[in-house]
C-alpha positions in Angstrom: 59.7 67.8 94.3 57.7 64.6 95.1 54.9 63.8 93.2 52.0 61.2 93.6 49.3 60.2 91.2 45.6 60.2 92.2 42.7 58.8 90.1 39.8 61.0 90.2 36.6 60.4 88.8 34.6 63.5 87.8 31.0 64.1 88.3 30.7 62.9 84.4 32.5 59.2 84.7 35.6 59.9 83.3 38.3 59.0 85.0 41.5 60.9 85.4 45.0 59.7 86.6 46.7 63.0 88.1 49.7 64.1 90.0 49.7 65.6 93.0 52.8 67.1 94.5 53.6 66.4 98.4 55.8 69.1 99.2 53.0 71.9 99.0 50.6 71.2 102.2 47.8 71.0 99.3 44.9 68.9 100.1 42.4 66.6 97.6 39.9 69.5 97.1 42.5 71.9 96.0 44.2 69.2 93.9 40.8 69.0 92.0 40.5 72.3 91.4 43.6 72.9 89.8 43.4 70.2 87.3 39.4 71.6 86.5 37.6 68.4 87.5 34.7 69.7 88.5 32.9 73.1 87.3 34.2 76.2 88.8 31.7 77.2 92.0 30.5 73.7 92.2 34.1 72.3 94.7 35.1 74.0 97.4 32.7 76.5 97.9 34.2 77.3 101.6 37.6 77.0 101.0 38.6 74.0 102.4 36.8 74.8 105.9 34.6 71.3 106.1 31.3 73.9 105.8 30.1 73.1 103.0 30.4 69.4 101.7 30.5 70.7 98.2 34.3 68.5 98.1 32.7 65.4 98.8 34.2 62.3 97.5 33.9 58.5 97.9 37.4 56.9 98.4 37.4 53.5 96.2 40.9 52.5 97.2 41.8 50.8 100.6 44.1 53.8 101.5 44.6 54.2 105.5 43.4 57.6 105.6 43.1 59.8 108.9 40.9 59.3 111.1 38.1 62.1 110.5 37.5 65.4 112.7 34.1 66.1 114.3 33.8 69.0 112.3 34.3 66.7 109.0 31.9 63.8 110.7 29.0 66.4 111.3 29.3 68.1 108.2 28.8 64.6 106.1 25.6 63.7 108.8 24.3 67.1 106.6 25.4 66.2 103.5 23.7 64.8 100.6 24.5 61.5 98.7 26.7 60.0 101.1 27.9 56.8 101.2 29.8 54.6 103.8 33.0 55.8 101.9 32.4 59.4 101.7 35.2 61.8 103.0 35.3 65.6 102.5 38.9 66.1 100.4 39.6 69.7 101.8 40.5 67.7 105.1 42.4 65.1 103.2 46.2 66.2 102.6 48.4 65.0 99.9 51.0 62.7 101.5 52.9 60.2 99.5 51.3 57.5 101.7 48.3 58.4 98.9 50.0 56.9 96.3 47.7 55.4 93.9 44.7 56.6 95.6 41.2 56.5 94.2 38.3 58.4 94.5 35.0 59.7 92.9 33.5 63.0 93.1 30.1 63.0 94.8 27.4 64.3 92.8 26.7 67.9 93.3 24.5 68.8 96.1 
């Protein structure tokens, strides 16, 4: 098992360092809810479908990500609160080219 560590900040400030295995297809939005970062209902209200931008995030590290879908692009034009760094974390999948990755939840829309 291969695991990475991810440092999430929650919708309160607090920041947590996590590990997030690479072996299980899991992406950012399902990594936060299993540790409880963020109030159940409130992440990942479509289930990882980019419909709902309720997984928003704002990456703070200079991680190359990949490049975003349309359907991830037009769901962000929706959303509220975004930023320049905004990405959805259902479409972001734990790789350990993440390594050390930061990010911070978006306030809830």
């Amino acid at each position: 098992m291969s695991d990475i560590h991810i440092h999430v900040t929650d919708r309160e400030g607090t920041t947590h360092k996590i590990e997030a295995p690479t072996d299980m297809n899991m992406n950012l939005m399902e990594i936060v809810r299993m540790y409880e970062l963020a109030p159940e209902g409130t992440i990942g209200v479509c289930g990882g479908m980019a419909m709902c931008a309720s997984c928003q995030c704002y990456v703070e590290s200079d991680h190359e990500l990949p490049e975003m879908s349309d359907d991830e692009d037009a769901m962000l034009a929706e959303a509220f609160y975004t930023e320049d760094n905004s990405r959805l974390g259902c479409q972001i999948h734990i790789s350990p080219e993440l390594e050390g990755l930061k990010i911070k939840l978006a306030p809830e829309s």
